[in-house]
RODRENVEX-176783 format. One record per residue (C-alpha): chain; residue number from 1; residue in one letter; x, y, z. Coordinates in Angstrom, 3 decimals. Example, Ala and Ser with C-alpha at 12.3 -4.5 7.8 and 13.67 -1.06 7.14 Angstrom:
<zaza chain="A" resi="1" resn="A" px="12.300" py="-4.500" pz="7.800"/>
<zaza chain="A" resi="2" resn="S" px="13.670" py="-1.060" pz="7.140"/>
END
This chain:
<zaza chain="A" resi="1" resn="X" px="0.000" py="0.000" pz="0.000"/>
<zaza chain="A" resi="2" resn="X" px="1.312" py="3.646" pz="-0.961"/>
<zaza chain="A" resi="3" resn="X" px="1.894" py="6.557" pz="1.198"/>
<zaza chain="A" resi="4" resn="X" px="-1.163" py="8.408" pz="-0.432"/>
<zaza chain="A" resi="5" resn="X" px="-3.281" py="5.824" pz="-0.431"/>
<zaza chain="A" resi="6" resn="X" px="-2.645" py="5.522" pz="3.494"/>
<zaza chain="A" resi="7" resn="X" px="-3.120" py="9.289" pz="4.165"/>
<zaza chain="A" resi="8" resn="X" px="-6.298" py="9.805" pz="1.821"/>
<zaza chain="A" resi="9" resn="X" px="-7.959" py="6.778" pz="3.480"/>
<zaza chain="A" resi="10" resn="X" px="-6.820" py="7.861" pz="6.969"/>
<zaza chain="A" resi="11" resn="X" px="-8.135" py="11.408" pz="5.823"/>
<zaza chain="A" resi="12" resn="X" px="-11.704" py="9.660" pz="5.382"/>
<zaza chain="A" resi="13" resn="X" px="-11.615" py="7.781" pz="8.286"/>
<zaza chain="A" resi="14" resn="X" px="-10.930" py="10.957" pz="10.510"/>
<zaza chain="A" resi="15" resn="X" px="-13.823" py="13.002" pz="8.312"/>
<zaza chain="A" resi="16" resn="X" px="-16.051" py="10.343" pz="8.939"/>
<zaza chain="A" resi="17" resn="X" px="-15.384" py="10.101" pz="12.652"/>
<zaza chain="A" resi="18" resn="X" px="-15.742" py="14.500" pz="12.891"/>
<zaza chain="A" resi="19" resn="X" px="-19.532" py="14.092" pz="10.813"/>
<zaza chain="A" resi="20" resn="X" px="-20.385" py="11.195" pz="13.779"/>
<zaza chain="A" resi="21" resn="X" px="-19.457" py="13.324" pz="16.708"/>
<zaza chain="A" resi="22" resn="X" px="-21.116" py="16.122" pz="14.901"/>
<zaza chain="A" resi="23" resn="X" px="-23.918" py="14.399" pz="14.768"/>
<zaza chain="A" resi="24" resn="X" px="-24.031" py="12.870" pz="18.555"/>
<zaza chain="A" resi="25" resn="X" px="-23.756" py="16.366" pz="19.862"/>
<zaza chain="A" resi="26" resn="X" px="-26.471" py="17.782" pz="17.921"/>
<zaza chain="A" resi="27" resn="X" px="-28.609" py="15.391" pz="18.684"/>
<zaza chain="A" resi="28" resn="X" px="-27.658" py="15.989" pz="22.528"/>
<zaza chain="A" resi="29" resn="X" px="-27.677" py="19.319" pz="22.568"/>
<zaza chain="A" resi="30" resn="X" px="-30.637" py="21.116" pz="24.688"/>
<zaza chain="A" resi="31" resn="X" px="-32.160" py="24.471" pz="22.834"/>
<zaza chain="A" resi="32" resn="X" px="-34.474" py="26.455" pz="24.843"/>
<zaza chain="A" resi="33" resn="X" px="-37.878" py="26.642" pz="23.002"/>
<zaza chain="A" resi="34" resn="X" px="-39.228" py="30.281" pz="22.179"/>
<zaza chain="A" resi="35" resn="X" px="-42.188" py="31.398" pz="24.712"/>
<zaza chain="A" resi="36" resn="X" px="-44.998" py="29.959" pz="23.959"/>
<zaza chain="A" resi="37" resn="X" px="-43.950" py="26.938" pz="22.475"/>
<zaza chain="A" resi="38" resn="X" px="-45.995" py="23.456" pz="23.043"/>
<zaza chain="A" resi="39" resn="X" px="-43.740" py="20.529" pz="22.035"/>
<zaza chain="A" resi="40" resn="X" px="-47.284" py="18.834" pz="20.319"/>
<zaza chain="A" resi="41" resn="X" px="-48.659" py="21.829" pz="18.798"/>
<zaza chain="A" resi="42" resn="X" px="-46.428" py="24.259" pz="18.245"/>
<zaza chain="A" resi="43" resn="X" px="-47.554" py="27.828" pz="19.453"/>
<zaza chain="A" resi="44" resn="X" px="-49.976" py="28.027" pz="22.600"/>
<zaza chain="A" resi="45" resn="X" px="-52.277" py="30.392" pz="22.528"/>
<zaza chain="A" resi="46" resn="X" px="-52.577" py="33.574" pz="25.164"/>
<zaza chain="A" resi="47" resn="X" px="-53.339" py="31.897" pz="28.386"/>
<zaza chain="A" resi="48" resn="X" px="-57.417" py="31.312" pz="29.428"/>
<zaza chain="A" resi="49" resn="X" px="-58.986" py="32.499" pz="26.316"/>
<zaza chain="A" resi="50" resn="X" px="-61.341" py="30.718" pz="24.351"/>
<zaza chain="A" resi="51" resn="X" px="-58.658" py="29.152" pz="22.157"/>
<zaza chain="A" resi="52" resn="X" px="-56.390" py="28.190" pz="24.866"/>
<zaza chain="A" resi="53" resn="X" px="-59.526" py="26.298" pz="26.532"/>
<zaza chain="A" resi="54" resn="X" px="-60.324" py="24.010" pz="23.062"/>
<zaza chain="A" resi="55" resn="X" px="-56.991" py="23.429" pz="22.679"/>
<zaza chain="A" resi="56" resn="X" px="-56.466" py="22.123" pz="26.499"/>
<zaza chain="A" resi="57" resn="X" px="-59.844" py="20.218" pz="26.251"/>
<zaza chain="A" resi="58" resn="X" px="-58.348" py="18.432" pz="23.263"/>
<zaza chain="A" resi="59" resn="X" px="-54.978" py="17.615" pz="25.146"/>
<zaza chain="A" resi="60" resn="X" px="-56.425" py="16.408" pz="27.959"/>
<zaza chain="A" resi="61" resn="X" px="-58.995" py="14.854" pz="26.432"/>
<zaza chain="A" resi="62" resn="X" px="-62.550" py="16.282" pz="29.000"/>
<zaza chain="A" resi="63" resn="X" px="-64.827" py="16.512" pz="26.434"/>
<zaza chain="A" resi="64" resn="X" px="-65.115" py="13.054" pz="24.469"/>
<zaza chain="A" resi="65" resn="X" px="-65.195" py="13.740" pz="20.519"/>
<zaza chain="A" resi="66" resn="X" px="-69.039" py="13.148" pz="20.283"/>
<zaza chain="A" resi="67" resn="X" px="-68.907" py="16.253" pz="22.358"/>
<zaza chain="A" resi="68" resn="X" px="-69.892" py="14.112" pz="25.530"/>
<zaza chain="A" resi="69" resn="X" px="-68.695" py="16.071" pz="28.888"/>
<zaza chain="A" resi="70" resn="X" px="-68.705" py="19.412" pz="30.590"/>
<zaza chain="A" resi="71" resn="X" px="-69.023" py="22.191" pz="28.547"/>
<zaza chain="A" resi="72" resn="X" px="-65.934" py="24.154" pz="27.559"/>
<zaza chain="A" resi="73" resn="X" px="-65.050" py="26.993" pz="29.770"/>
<zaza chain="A" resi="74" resn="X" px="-67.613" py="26.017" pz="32.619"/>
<zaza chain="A" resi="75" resn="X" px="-67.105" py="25.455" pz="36.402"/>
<zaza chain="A" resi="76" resn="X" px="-67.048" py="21.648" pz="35.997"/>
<zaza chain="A" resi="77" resn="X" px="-64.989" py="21.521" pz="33.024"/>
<zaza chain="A" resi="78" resn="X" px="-62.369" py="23.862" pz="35.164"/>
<zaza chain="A" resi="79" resn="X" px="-62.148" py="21.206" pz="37.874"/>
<zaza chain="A" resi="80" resn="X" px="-62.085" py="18.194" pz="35.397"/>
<zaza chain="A" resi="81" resn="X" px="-58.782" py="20.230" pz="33.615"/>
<zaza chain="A" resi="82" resn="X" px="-57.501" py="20.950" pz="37.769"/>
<zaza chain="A" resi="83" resn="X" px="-57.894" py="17.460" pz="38.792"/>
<zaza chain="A" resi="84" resn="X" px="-56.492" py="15.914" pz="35.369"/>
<zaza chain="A" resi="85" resn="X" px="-53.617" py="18.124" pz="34.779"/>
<zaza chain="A" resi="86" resn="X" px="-52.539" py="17.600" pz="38.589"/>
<zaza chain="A" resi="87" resn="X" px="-53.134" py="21.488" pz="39.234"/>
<zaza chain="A" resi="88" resn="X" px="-55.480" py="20.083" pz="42.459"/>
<zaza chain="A" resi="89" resn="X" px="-53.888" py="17.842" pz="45.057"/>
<zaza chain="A" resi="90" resn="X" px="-55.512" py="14.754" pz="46.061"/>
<zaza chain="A" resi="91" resn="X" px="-57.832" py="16.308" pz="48.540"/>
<zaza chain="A" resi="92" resn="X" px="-59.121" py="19.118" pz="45.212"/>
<zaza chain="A" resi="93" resn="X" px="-57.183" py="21.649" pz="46.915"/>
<zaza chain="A" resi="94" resn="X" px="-55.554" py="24.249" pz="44.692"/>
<zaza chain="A" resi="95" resn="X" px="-55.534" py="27.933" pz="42.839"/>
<zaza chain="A" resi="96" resn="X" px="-59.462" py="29.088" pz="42.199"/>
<zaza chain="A" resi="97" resn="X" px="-60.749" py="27.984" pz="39.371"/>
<zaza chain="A" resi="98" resn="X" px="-60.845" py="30.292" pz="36.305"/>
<zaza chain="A" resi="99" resn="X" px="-58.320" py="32.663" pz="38.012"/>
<zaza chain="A" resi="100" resn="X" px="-54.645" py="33.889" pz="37.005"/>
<zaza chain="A" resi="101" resn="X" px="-53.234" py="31.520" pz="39.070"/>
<zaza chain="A" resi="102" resn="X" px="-55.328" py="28.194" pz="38.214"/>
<zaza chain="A" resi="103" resn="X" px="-54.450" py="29.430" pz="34.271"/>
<zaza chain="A" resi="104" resn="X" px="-50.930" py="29.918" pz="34.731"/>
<zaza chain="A" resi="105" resn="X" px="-50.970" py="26.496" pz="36.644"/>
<zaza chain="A" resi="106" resn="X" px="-52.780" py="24.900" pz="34.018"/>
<zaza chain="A" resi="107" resn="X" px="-50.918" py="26.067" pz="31.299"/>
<zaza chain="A" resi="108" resn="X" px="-47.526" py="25.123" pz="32.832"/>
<zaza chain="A" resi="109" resn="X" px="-48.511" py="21.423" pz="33.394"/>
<zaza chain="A" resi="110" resn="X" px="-50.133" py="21.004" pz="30.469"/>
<zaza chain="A" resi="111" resn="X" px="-47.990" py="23.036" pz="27.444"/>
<zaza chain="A" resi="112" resn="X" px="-44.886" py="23.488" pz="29.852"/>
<zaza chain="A" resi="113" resn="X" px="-45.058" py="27.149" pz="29.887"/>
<zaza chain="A" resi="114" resn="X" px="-43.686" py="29.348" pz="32.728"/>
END
């Protein structure tokens, strides 16, 4: 085997080996995801309106698709979203619901937001 036939094959070898590490820590790397970003949706919509209430009945799945369940927005549909996103302890304690704080709650343990 030649000299250059050593050193262009080497050369391959090592380009190889830079495009796999490449790869490996792009794959690992951890971006930080623009506000208002939902991982399944892409963007969330303003916290507690109208939108942002269809869009966590869908995710977590209150209202059945035959439209069977609390109506969105009400009282009961509130605590169905508090007790299934975890917002409410085990005893149903937790923020008001409808209020800043139940929303922000909501919103963070069901699209991630802070």
């Amino acid at each position: 085997m030649s000299n250059a036939s050593f050193t262009t094959r080497h050369g391959v070898q090592r380009c190889v080996a830079g495009f796999f590490c490449l790869a490996i820590l792009s794959a690992c790397s951890h971006r930080e995801k623009p506000d208002g970003y939902s991982k399944h949706e892409g963007t969330v919509p303003q916290r507690c309106t109208a939108e942002w209430k269809r869009l966590v009945d869908r995710r977590l799945h209150i209202t059945d698709p035959s439209g069977h369940g609390p109506d969105v927005g009400s009282v009961e549909w509130m605590d169905a979203v508090g007790r299934k996103s975890g917002v409410y302890d085990s005893s149903g304690h937790g923020p008001d619901p409808g209020s800043d704080e139940w929303c922000r709650a909501v919103d963070y343990k069901v699209f991630g937001r802070r």
